[in-house]
N, C-alpha and C positions, 0 to 999 in steps of 0.2 A: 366567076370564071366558068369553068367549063359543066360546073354542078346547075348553074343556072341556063345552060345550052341545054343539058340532060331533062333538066325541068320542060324545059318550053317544050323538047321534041315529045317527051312522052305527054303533054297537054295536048298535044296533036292529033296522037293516034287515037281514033275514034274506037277502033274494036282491040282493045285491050286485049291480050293472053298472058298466062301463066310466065312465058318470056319475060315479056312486059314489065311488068310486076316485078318479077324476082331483080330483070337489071335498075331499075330505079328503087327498088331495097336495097339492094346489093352498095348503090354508086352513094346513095343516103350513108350508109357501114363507114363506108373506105376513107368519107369525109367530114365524119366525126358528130353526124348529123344521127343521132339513135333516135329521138322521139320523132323529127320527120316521119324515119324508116319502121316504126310502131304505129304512127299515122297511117302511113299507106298500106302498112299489111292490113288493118283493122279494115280499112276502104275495100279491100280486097274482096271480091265475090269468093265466099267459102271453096266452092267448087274448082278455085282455080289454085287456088294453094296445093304447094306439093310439099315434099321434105327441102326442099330447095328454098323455099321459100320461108319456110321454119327455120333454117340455120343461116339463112342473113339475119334475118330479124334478130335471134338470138345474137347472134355476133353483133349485131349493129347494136344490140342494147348492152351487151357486154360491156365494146369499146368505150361505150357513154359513160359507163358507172349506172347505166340505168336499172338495175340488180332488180327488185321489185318490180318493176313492167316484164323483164326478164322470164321472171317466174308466174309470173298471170299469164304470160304468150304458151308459158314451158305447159302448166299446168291447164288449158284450154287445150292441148292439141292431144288431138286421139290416137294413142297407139295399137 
């Protein structure tokens, strides 16, 4: 359905931002999809992550039961 609309449009966009990213993390969270949304942060150019991007992820692995990916995301990011 519509997760796969979100897929195509964000294949689309050629210059990816920080946005970007966070709403295709974020839509991965909401539909129950964690390792996708662990995928694409990993994809992520370092430099575009924000704290935003840090607590879908976290949430999206939460929701999963992904606890262990969780904690390598939790444990990688720089406070």
């Amino acid at each position: 359905g519509s997760i796969e609309n979100a897929k195509n449009v964000f294949n689309l966009v050629v210059d990816r931002d920080t946005i970007t990213y966070n709403g295709m993390i974020n839509a991965f969270g909401l539909n129950g999809m964690g390792s996708q949304a662990a995928d694409l942060y990993r994809e992520m150019p370092n430099n575009l992550r924000d704290h935003v991007s840090q607590i879908c992820v976290l949430n999206a692995c939460s929701h999963a039961g992904l606890l262990h990916e969780a904690r390598t995301i939790f444990n990688e990011i720089s406070l």
